[in-house]
C-alpha positions as CSV (number, residue, x, y, z in Angstrom):
1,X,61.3,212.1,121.8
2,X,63.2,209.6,124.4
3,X,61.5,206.6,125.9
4,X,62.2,205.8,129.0
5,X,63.7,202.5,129.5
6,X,63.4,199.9,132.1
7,X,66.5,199.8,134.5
8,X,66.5,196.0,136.7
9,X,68.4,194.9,139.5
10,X,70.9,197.2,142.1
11,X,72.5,200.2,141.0
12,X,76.1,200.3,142.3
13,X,78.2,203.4,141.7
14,X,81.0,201.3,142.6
15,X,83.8,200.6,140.1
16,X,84.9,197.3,137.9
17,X,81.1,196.1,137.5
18,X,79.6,193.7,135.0
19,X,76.2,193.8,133.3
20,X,74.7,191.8,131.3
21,X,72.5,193.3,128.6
22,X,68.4,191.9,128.7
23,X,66.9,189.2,127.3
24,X,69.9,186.8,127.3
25,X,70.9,185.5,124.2
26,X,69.2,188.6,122.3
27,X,72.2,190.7,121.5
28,X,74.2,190.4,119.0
29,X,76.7,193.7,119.0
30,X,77.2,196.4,121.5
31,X,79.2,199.3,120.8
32,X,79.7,202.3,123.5
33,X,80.5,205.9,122.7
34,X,81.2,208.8,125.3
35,X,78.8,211.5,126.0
36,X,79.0,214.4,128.4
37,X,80.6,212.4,130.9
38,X,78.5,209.4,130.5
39,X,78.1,206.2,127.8
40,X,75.7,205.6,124.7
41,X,75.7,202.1,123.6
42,X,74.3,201.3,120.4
43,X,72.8,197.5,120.9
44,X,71.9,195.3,117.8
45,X,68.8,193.3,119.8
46,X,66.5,190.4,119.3
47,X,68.9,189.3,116.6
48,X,66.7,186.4,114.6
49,X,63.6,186.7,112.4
50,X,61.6,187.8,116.0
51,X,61.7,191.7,114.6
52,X,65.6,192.3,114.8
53,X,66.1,196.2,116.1
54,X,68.4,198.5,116.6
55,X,68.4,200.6,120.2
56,X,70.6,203.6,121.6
57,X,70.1,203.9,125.6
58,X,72.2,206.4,127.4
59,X,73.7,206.2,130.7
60,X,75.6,208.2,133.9
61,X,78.9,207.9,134.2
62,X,77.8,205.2,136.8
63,X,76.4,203.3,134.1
64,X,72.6,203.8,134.7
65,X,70.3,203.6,132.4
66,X,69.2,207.5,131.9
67,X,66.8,206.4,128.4
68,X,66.6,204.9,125.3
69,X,65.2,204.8,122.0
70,X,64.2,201.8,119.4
71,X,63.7,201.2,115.8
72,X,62.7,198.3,114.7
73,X,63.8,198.4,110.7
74,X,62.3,197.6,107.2
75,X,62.1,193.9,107.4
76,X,61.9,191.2,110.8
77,X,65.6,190.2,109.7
78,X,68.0,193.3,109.7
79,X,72.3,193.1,110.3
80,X,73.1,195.3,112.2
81,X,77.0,195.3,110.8
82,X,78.8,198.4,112.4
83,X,78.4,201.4,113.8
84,X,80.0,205.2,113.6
85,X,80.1,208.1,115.7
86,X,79.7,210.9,113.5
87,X,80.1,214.7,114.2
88,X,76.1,215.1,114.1
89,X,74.8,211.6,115.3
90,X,75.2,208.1,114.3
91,X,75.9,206.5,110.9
92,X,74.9,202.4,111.4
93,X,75.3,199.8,108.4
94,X,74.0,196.8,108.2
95,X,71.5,194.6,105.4
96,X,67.6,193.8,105.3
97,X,66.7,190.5,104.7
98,X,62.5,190.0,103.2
99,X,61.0,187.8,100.7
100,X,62.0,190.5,98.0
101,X,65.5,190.2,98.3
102,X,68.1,191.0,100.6
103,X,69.5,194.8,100.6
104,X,72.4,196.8,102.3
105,X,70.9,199.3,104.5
106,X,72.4,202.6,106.4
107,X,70.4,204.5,109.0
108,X,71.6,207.6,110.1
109,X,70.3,208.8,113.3
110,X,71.0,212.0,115.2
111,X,72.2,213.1,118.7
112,X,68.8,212.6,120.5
113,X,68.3,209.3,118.5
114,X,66.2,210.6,115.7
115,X,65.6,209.1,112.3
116,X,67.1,211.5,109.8
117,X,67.4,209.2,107.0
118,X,67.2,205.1,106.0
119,X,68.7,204.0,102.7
120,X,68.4,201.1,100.5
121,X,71.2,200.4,97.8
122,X,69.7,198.8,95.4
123,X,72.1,198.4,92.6
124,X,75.5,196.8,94.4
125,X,76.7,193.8,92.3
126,X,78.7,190.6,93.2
127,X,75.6,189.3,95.4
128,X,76.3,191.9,98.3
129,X,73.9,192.2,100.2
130,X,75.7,193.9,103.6
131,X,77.4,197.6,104.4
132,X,80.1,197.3,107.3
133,X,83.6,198.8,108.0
134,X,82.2,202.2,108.7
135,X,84.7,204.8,109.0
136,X,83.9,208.3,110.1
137,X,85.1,211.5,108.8
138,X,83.6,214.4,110.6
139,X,80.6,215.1,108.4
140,X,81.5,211.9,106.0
141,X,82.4,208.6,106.0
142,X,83.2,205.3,103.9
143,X,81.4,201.8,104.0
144,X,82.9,198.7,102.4
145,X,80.1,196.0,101.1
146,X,80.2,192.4,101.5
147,X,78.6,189.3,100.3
148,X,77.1,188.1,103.3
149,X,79.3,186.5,105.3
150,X,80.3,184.8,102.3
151,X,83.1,185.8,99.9
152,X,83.6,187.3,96.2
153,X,85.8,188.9,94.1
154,X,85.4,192.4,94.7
155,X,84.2,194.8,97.4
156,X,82.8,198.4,97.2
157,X,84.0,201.2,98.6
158,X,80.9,203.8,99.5
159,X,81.7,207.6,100.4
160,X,78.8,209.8,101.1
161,X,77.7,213.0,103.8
162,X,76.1,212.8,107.0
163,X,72.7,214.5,105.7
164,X,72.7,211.7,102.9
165,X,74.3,213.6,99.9
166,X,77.3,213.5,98.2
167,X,77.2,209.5,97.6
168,X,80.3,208.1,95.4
169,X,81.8,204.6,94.8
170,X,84.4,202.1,93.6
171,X,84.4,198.9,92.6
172,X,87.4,197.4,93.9
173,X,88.1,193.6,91.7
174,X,90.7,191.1,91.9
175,X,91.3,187.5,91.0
176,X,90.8,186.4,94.1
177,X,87.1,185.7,96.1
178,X,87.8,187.9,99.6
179,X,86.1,189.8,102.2
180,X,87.3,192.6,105.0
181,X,85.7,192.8,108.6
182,X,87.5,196.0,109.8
183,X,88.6,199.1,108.8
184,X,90.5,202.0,110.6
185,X,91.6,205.4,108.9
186,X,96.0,206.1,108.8
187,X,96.8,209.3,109.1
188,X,95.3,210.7,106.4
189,X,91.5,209.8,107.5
190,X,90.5,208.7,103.3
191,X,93.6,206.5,103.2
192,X,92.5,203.2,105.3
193,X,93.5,199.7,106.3
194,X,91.2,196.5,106.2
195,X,91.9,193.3,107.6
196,X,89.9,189.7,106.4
197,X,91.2,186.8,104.4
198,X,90.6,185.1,100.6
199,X,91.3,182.7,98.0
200,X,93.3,183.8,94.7
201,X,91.4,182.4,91.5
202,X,94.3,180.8,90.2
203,X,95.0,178.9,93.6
204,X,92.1,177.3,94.6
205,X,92.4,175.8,98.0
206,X,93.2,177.1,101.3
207,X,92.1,180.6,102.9
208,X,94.4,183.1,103.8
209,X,94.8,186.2,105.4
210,X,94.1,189.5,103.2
211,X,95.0,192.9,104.3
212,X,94.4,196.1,102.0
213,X,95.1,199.7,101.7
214,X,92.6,202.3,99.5
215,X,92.5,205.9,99.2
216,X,89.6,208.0,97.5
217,X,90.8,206.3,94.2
218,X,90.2,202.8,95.3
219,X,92.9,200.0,96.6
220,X,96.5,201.3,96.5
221,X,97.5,197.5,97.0
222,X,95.5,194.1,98.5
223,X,98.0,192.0,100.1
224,X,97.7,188.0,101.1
225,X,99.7,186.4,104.1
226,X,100.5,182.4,104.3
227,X,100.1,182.1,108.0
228,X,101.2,178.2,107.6
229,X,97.9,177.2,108.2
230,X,96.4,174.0,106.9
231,X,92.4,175.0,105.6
232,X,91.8,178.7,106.9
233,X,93.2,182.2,107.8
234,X,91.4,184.9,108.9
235,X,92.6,188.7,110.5
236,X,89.6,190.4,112.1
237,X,90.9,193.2,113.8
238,X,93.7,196.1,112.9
239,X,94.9,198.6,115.5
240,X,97.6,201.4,115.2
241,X,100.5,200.9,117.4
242,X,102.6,203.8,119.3
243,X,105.6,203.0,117.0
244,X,103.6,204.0,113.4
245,X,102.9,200.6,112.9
246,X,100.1,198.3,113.1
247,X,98.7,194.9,114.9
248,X,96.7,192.7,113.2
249,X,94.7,189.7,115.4
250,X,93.0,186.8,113.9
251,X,93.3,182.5,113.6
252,X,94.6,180.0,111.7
253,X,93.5,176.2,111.1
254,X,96.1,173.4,111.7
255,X,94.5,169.9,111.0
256,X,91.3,170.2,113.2
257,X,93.1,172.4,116.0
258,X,92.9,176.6,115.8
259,X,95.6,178.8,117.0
260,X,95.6,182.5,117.5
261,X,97.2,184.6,115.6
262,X,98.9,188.2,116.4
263,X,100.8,189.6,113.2
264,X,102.6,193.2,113.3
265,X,103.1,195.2,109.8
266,X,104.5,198.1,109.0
267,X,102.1,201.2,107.1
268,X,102.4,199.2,103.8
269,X,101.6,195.8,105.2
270,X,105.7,194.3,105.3
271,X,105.3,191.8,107.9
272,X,107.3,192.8,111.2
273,X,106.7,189.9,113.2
274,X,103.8,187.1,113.6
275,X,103.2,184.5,116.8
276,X,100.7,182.0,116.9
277,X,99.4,181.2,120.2
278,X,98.2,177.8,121.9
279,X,95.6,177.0,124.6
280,X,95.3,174.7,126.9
281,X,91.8,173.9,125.5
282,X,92.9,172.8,122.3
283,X,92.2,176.0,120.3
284,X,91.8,179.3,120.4
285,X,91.3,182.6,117.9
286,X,92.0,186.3,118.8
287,X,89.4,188.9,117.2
288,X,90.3,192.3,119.0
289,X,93.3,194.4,120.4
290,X,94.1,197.5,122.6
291,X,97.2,199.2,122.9
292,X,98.5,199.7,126.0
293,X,100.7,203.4,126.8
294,X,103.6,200.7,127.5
295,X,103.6,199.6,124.2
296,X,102.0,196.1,125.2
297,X,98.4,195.3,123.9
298,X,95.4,193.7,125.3
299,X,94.0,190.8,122.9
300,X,91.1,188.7,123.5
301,X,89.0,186.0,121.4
302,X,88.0,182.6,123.2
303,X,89.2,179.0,123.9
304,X,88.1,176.4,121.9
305,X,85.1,175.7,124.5
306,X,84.0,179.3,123.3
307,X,85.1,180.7,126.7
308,X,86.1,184.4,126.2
309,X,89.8,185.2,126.8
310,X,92.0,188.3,127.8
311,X,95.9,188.0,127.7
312,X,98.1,191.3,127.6
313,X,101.4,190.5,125.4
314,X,104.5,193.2,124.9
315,X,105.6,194.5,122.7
316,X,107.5,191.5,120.6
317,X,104.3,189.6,121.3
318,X,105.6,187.7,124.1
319,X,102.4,186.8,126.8
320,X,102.5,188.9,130.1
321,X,99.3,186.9,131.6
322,X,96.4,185.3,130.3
323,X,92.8,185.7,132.3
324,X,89.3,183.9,131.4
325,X,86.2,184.9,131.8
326,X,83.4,182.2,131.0
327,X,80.3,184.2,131.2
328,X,81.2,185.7,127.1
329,X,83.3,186.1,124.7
330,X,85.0,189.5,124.3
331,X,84.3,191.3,120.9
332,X,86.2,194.8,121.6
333,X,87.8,197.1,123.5
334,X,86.9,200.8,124.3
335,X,88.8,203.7,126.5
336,X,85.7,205.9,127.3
337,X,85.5,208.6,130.3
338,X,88.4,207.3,132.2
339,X,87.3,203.3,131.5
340,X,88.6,200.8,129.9
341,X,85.8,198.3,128.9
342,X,85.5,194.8,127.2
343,X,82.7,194.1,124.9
344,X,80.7,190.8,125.5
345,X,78.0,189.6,122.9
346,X,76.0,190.2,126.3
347,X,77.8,191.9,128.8
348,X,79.7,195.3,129.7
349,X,82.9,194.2,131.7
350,X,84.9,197.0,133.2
351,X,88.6,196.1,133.7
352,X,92.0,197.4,135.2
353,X,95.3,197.1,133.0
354,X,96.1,193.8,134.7
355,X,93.0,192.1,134.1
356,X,91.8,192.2,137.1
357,X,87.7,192.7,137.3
358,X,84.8,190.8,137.7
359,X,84.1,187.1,137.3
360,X,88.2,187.0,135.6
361,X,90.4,184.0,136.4
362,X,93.4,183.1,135.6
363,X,94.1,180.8,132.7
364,X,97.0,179.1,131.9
365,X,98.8,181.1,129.9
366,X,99.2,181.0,126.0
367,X,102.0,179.3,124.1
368,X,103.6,181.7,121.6
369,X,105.3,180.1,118.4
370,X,107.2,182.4,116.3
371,X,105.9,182.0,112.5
372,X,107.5,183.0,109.3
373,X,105.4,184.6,106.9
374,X,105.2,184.6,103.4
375,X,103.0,187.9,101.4
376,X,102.5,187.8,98.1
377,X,100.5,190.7,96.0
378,X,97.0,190.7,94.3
379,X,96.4,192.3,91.7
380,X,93.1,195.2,92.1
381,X,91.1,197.0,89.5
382,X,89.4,200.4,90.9
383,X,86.1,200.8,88.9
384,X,84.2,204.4,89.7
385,X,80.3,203.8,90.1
386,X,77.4,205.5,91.3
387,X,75.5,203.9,94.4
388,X,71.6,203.9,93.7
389,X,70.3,205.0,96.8
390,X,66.4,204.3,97.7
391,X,64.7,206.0,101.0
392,X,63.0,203.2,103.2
393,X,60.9,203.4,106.6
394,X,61.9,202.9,110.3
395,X,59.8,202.3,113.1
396,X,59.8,203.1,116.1
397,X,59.6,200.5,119.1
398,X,59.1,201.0,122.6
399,X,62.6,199.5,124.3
400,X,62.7,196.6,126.7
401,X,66.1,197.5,127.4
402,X,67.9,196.9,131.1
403,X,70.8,196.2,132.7
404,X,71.3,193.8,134.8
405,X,74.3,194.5,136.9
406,X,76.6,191.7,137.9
407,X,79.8,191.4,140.3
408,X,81.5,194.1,142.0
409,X,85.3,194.1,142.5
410,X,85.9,196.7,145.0
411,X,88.9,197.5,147.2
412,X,86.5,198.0,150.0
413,X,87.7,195.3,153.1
414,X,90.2,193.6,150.7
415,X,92.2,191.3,153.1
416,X,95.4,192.0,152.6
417,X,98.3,189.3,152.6
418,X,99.2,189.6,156.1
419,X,95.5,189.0,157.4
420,X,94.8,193.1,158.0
421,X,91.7,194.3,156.1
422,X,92.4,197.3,153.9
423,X,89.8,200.0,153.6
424,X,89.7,203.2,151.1
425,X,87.1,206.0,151.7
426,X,85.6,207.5,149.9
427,X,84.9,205.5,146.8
428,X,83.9,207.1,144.6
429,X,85.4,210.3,145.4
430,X,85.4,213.5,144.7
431,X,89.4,214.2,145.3
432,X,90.6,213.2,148.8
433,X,90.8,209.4,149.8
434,X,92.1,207.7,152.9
435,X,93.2,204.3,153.2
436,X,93.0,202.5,156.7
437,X,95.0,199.4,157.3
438,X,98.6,198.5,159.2
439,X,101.5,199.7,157.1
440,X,99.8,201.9,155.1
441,X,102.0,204.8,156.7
442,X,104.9,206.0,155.0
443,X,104.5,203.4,152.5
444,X,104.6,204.0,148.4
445,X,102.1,204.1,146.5
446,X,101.1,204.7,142.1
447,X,97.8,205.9,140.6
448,X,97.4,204.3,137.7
449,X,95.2,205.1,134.5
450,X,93.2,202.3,133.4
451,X,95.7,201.7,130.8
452,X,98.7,201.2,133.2
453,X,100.3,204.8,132.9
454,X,101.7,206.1,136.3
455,X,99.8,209.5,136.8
456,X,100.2,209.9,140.5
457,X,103.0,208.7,142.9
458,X,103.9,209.4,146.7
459,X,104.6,208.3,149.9
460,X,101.3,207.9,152.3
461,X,100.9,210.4,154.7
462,X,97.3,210.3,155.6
463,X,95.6,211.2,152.5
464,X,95.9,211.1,149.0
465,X,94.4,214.2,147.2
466,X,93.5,213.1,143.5
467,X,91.9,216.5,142.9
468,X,94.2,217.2,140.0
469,X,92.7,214.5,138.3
470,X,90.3,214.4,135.3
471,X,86.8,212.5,136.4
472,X,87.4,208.5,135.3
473,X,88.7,205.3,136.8
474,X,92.1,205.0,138.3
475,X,93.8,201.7,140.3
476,X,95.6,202.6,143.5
477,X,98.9,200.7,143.4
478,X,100.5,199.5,146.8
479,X,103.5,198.0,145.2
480,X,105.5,196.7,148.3
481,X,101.9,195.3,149.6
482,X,101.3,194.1,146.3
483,X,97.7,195.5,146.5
484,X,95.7,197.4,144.1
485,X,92.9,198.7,144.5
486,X,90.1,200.3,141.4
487,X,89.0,204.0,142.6
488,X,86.2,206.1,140.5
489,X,87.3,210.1,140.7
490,X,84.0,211.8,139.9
């Protein structure tokens, strides 16, 4: 059964809104998934040893809060590492932390938020203690363990079905102590890339950036990258670009400064180009990427001030522009229901292709240094085992969930650069909008998807009809005005 939740402050049904998740401070993922036109967010809350829980609410399209559900896990202090979209629920990994022991956990919850099934493994070696890297496969999906946060010289590789059955592993080794943060599926959905960093054993020193590729049978190869860093390296985030390559973001240490760091490899990890980036701050690291139907990418990460930043580079990795926003950092990127949305630890930021939304300024923008890389091969064992699987309780919690909604950036009496006040009406609309303001008349104009693809164009003749239109967000693109303006097509 759904619990209602608690929804504070306005609702707008306006476009390019923030909001900020409730309590402050008490969140420490967000992840959103479409549904029937509207959003499910799955929220690790009240991270800490204050009952950590894990919460699905639903919303409209609008972004209200329609209900919710909570379930507050085996111990006070649960991880709530990554969660998958499944084609019967919700697969979410994580670890349990009590004065037994500390365990990797899954919970696998269904459409309406119901507990199917909560798992223990109790028999994973190398001290891990943590399930992430979830990657879906229908009515499957893999896991990859880890230490903890910490590192070690191996990492398992989990398969299992959605009911709970069919569980299978490998112990992937090498003499090296590593980790991985984030894996996505290639083409073939059991063949899949990881990105994170490690030491080799026989070169003590200096952290580097790891990338790996495994298959049903384990790794095919594990790869490290010399980013010419000084202490650490680190990639946290892997995308597929348009070209049937890959972009890999992360950081690198020089002396007591960071840089960010954007790498580009081809399917079997040969680098095809790396930058470093600067900021003006002194530092800054890049943990997520978006590609853009241009063949640019959005990145984001934060200054050294821990101020979240957005820059959009091509597709060489040259920077476009580079916004800030210093209410959060931003941990990820989703295109949902005609959306595009930034993650924040705390907050829901909807944005245009241009960075343009709420509570975003412009930042000077980053300095891009060319690097040559150097890869080198470690070598992997693939070790078949059998994961021990032990059933565990969840509770159920009422939720104390709301939304707090922030800023609006509307198009709504926008003055325009020649003083004249700009109006467009409806918004949101169901297909026909009007725009009032001088010169609007015979002049050109783009609808743009919120990834920058053209997918209307005209000359202004009264009315533009976006009946043709799937339901979503769109810009309105005055190009010899230079004015856009966000529009929601319901």
């Amino acid at each position: 059964m759904l619990l209602l939740s608690v929804l504070t402050g306005a609702v707008h049904a306006q476009l390019f809104q923030n909001y900020m998740i409730a309590p402050g401070g008490g969140t420490r993922a967000i992840v959103p998934f479409a549904d029937n036109g509207g959003l499910i967010f799955a929220c690790d809350r009240a991270f800490g040893y204050d009952s950590s829980r894990v919460d699905l609410l639903w919303t409209s399209a609008d972004m209200t809060v329609l209900d919710a559900v909570s379930y507050r896990l085996l111990t006070p202090l649960n991880f709530f590492a990554d969660v998958a979209r499944v084609n019967d629920g919700f697969v979410i990994s994580g670890g349990a932390y009590s004065s037994l022991g500390t365990t990797p956990t899954l919970l696998k919850l269904d459409d309406a938020g119901t507990v199917e099934w909560y798992l223990d493994m109790t028999d994973l070696q190398h001290g891990h203690d943590q399930l992430l890297c979830l990657v879906p496969r229908g009515s499957a999906f893999t896991s990859y363990s880890t230490d903890g946060g910490s590192f070690s010289e191996a990492v398992y590789r989990i398969e299992a079905n959605t009911d709970g059955t069919g569980w299978s592993g490998i112990d992937i080794g090498a003499p090296a102590d590593f980790r991985f943060y984030h894996a996505i599926p290639t083409a073939d959905p059991m063949v899949q890339l990881l990105t994170g960093a490690g030491t080799p054993t026989a070169t003590p020193g200096n952290m580097q950036a790891m990338l790996m590729k495994t298959d049903a049978n384990g790794a095919v190869w594990l790869k490290r990258y010399d980013l010419n860093g000084t202490n650490t390296e680190d990639l946290y985030d892997i995308i597929p670009t348009n070209d049937g390559n890959y972009l890999c973001t992360g950081y690198r240490t020089v002396g007591n400064t960071f840089d960010a760091v954007v790498m580009k490899v081809d399917p079997d990890g040969e680098v095809l180009w790396c930058r470093t980036y600067a900021d003006v701050s002194g530092g800054c690291f890049l943990s997520k990427a978006f590609a853009m139907d241009d063949g640019s990418f959005l990145v984001s990460g934060s200054n050294a001030g821990y101020v979240g930043l957005l820059a959009r580079i091509d597709a060489s990795g040259d920077v476009l522009w580079t916004k800030r926003y210093d209410a959060d950092r931003f941990n990820g990127f989703h295109f949902l229901n005609g959306q595009l949305l930034a993650m924040g630890l705390h907050s829901v930021v909807q944005l245009d292709a241009n960075g343009e939304g709420c509570d975003l300024v412009d930042n000077d923008p980053l300095t891009a240094t060319t690097q040559n890389v150097t890869a080198a091969v470690v070598a992997v064992t693939n070790t078949p085992f059998m994961p021990n699987v032990v059933a565990l309780p969840a509770h159920v919690r009422d939720p104390e969930l709301s939304w707090t909604p922030g800023c609006v950036w509307s198009g709504v009496a926008e003055p325009a650069p020649t003083g004249q006040t700009w109006t467009i009406s409806p918004n949101p609309t169901e297909g026909a909008i009007t725009v009032g303001a001088d010169g609007a008349a015979g002049a050109s104009y783009r609808v743009l998807s919120m990834t920058g693809r053209v997918v209307g164009q005209g000359t202004y003749r009264g009315a533009i009809d976006l009946g043709a239109l799937p339901a979503g967000a769109y810009v309105l693109d005055w190009p010899e005005q230079g004015r856009r303006f966000p529009i929601l097509r319901r």
